[in-house]
C-alpha positions in Angstrom: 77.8 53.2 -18.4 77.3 53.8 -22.2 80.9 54.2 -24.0 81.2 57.3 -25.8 83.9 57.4 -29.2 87.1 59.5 -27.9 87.2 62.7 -29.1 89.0 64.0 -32.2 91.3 66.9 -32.8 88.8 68.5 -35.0 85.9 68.3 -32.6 88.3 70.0 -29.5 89.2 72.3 -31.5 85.7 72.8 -32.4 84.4 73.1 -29.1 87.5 76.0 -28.3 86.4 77.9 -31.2 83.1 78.2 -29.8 84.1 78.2 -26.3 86.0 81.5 -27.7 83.2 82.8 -29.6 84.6 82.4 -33.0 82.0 83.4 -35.9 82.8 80.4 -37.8 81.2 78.1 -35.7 77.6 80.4 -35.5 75.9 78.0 -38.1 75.8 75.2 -35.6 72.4 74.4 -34.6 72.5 74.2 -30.8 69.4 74.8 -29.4 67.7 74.5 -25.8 66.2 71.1 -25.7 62.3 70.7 -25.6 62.2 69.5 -22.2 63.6 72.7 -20.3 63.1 75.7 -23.5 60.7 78.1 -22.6 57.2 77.3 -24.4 57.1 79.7 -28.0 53.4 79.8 -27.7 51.5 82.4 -24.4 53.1 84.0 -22.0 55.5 83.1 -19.1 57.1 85.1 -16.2 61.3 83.5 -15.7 62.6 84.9 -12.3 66.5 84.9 -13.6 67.6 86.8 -10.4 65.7 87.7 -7.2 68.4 89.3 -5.3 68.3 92.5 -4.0 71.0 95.1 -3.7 74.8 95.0 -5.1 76.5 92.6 -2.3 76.3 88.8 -4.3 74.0 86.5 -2.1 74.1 83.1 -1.4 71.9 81.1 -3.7 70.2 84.4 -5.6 71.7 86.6 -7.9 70.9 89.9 -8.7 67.4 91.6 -10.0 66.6 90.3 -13.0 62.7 89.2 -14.6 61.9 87.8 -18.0 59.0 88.1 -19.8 58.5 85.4 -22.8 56.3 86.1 -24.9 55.3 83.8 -27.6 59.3 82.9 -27.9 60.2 86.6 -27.3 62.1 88.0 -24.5 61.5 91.3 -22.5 63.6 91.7 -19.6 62.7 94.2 -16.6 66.5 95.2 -14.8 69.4 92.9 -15.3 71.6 93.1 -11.9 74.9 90.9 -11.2 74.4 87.7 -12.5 72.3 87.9 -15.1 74.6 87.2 -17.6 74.7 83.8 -16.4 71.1 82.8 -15.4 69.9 84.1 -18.8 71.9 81.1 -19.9 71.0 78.6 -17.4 67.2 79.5 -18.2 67.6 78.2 -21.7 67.0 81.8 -23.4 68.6 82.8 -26.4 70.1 86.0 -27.5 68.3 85.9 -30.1 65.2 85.7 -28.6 65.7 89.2 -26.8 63.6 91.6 -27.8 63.9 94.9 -25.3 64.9 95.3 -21.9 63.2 97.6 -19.5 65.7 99.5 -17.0 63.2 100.7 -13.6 65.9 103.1 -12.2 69.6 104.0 -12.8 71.0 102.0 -9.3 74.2 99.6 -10.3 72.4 96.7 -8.9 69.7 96.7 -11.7 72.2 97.6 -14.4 75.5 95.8 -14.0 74.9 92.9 -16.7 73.1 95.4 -18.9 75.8 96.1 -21.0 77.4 92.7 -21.0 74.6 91.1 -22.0 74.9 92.8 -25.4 78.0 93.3 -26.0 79.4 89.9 -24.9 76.8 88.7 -28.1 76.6 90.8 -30.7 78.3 88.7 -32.8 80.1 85.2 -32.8 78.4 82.2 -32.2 73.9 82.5 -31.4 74.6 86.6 -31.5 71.7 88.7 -31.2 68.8 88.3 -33.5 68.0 92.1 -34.2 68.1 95.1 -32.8 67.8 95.1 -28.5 65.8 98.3 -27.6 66.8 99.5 -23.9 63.9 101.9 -22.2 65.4 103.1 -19.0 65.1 106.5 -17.2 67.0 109.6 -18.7 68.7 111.8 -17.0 67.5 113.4 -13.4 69.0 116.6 -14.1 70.6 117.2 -11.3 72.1 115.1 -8.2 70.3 114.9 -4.7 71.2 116.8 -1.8 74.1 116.1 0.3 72.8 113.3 2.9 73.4 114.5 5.8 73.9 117.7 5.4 77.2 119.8 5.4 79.9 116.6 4.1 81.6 118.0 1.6 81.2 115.1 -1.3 83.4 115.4 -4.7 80.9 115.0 -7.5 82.2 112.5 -10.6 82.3 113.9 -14.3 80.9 117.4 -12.9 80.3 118.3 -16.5 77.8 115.4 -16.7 76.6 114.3 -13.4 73.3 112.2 -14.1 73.9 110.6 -17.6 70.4 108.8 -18.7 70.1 105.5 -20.2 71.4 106.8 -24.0 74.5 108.6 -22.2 75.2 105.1 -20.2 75.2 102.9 -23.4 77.0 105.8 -25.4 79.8 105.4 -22.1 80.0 102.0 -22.6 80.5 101.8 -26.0 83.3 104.1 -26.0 84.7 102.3 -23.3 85.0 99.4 -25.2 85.5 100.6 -28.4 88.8 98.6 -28.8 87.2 94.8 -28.5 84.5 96.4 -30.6 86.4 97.4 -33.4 88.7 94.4 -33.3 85.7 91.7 -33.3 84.0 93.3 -36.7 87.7 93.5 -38.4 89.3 90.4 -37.7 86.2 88.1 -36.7 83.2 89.8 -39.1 80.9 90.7 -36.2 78.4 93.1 -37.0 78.2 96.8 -35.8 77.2 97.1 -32.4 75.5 100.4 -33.1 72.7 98.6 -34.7 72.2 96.2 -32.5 71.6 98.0 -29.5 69.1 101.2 -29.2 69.1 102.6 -26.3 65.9 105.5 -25.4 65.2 107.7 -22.4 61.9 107.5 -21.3 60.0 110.5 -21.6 56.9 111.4 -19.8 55.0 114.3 -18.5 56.1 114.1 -14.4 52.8 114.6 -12.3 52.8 118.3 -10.3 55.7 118.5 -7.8 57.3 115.5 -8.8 61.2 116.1 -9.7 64.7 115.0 -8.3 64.5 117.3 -5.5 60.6 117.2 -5.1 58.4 114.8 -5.0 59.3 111.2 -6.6 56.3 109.4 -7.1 53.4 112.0 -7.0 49.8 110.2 -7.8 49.4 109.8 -11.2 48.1 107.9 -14.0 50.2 105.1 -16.3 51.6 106.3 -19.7 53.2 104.0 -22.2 56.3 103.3 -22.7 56.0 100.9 -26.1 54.0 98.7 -27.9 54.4 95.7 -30.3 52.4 93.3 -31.9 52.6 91.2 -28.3 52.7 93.5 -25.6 52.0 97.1 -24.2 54.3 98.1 -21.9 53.7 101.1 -19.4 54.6 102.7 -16.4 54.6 105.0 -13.7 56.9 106.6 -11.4 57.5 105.0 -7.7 59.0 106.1 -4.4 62.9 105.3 -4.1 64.3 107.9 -3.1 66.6 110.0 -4.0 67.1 107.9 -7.1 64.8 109.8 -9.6 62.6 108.9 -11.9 62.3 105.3 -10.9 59.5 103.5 -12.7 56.8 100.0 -12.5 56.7 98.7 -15.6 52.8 96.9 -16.3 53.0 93.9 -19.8 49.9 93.3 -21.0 49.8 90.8 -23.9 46.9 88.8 -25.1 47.4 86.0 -22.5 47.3 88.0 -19.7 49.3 91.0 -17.6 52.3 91.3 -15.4 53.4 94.7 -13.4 57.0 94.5 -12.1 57.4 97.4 -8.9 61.3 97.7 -9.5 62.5 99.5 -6.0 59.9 101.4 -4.3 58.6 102.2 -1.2 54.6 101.4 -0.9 53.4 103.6 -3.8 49.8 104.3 -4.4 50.9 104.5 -7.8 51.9 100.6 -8.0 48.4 99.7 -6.8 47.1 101.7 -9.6 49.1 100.6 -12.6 48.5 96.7 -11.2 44.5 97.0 -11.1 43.3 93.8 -13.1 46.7 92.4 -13.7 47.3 88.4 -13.4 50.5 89.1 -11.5 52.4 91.7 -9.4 56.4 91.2 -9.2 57.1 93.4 -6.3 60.5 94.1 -4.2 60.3 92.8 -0.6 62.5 92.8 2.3 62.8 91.9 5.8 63.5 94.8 7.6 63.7 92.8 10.9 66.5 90.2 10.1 68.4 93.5 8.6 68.2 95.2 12.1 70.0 92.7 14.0 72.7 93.0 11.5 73.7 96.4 13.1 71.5 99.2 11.2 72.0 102.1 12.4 68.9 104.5 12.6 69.8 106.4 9.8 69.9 103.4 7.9 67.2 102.3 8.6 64.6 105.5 7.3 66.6 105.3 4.9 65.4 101.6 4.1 62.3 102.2 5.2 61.5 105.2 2.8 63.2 103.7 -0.2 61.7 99.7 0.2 59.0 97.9 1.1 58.9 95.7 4.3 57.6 92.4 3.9 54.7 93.4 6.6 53.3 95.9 4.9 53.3 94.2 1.1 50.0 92.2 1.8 48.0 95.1 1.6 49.1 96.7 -1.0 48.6 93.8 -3.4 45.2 93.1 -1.6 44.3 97.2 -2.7 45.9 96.6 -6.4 43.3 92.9 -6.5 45.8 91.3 -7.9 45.3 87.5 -7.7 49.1 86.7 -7.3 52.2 88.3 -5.6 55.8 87.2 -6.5 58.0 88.3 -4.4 61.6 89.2 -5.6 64.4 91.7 -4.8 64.7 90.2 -1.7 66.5 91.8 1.1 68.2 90.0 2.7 68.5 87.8 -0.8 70.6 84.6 0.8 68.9 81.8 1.0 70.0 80.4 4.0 69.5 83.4 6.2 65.9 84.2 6.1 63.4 81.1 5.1 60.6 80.8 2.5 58.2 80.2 5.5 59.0 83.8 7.0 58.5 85.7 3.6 55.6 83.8 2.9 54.0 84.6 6.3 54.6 88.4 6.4 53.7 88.9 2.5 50.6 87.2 3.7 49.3 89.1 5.9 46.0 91.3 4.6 46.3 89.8 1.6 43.7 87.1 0.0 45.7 85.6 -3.2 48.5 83.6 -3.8 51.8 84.8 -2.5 55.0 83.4 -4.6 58.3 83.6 -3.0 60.9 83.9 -5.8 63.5 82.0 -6.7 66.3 82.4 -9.9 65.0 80.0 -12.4 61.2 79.9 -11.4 59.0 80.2 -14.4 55.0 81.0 -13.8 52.7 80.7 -16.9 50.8 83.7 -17.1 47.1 84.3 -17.1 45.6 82.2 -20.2 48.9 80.2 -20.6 48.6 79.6 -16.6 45.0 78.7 -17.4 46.1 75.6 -19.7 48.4 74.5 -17.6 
């Protein structure tokens, strides 16, 4: 076993400050080491969680999908655990570029906001400016399911806040840390760092919060750089409205992420001629014998997509590989790879992926190379 020089006082009290996020210490050059960074040349998918739903899960945590390209980071949802696995996948903050919200549920948003403000300063901070597309607000809240409970609504003077009034929220919330950081520890302000927008589209005839929520339509765009295109369309998740697909397309190839949706018409459409289709799966099955009651169930049923009838979908979209994430159940240890595999499988001719936090899948030309 090699011997290794004790340590000094200076270097633990080094490795505090930085444990403790002083700015002092930002200058050091740690960097993810060749042999597990993400390439900085073409396109590669990073499945950082693949979990669905709020409850944490054995060995998946929540929704989360990177999209690095050439060294840049675009994430799609960033549920519990993110935080973490953004870490453990050897991603920099200052590689993120945007982040792409697919509906306002907790489960896709709880490490939104930690994620930037936990590094918008000290030591690796964020490189730039994060841009956050999300939904904006629905307007009004659903109906009352079932009908006649008498439910107390919270902040009646703003029911549905969008994704600018949730950042705005947060960053009053936290003002105090805020303030304190860029006085005493010269961190940047935060307002710059983070720009927050509410998508805004033309909804398709009948669609609306009390409507329809994913009437057929065509994809609009959402943003575009000098690597990717990003667009979208709305989906079926009801009664969480609008909830969006997002579709990349960069030079190397194209990725469509579903976020929560029910089998949409609209997902097939906005994934014609991509490389990949990250869709949201469960196994409706295993979740009966947990106890669902039928009420539940429709309700799972309307809102999701059972593993059984995923196949097809992906066969109508051509897409010549399916990743499966937002599993439902998410532990590993209760449903197996073989059983999503199987059911995914079925009327469908490509490859089917079952996700897993960490995975990484070159995409089109990059996959090509490899």
């Amino acid at each position: 076993m090699p011997n290794f020089p004790a340590p000094t006082r200076r270097t633990l009290l080094r490795t505090a400050a930085v444990a403790s996020g002083v700015g002092a210490v930002a200058a050091l050059p740690l960097r993810p080491t060749p042999a597990v960074a993400v390439p900085h040349q073409g396109t590669q998918l990073v499945l950082l969680g693949t979990s669905g739903g709020p409850v944490p899960m054995h060995g998946r945590a929540g929704i989360c999908s990177a999209l690095v390209v050439h060294g840049r980071v675009y994430l799609v949802d960033c549920g519990p655990g993110t935080f973490g696995r953004y870490a453990e996948a050897w991603l920099t903050a200052e590689q993120l570029t945007a982040v792409f919200v697919t509906h306002l549920h907790s489960d896709h948003l709880s490490d939104l906001y930690p994620l930037l403000w936990l590094r918008f300063g000290g030591f690796q901070p964020l490189g730039g400016p994060v841009h956050i597309y999300g939904p904006g607000s629905a307007g009004t809240l659903p109906a009352v399911h079932p009908a006649g409970r008498s439910v107390r609504t919270v902040c009646p003077s703003e029911p549905a806040p969008g994704t600018k009034d949730l950042i705005a929220g947060h960053l009053a919330a936290t003002a105090y840390d805020i303030n304190v950081r860029m006085r005493s520890e010269g961190w940047p302000d935060i307002r710059e760092l983070i720009v927050p927008h509410d998508i805004r589209f033309r909804p398709p005839k009948g669609a609306g919060p009390r409507k329809l929520m994913a009437p057929p339509m065509e994809p609009f765009e959402v943003m575009r750089d000098e690597r990717v295109r990003v667009t979208a369309v709305l989906v079926e998740h009801p009664p969480v409205y609008p909830s969006f697909a997002y579709r990349f397309d960069t030079a190397d190839g194209s990725v469509v992420f579903s976020g929560d949706t029910a089998p949409c018409g609209n997902v097939a459409r906005l994934a014609r001629g991509a490389d990949v289709l990250v869709h949201e799966v469960m196994d409706l099955d295993t979740l009966a014998l947990g106890g669902l009651k039928p009420a539940q169930r429709r309700h799972m049923e309307i809102s999701h997509t059972d593993a059984t009838r995923l196949g097809p979908l992906a066969e109508r979209a051509g897409v010549p590989t399916l990743v499966l994430s937002h599993l439902v159940p998410g532990a590993t240890n209760i449903v197996p790879n073989a059983t999503w595999h199987a059911k995914a499988s079925r009327g469908y001719s490509g490859r089917v992926v079952v996700g897993h936090d960490l995975a990484r899948l070159p995409v089109g030309s990059a996959a090509r190379r490899d």
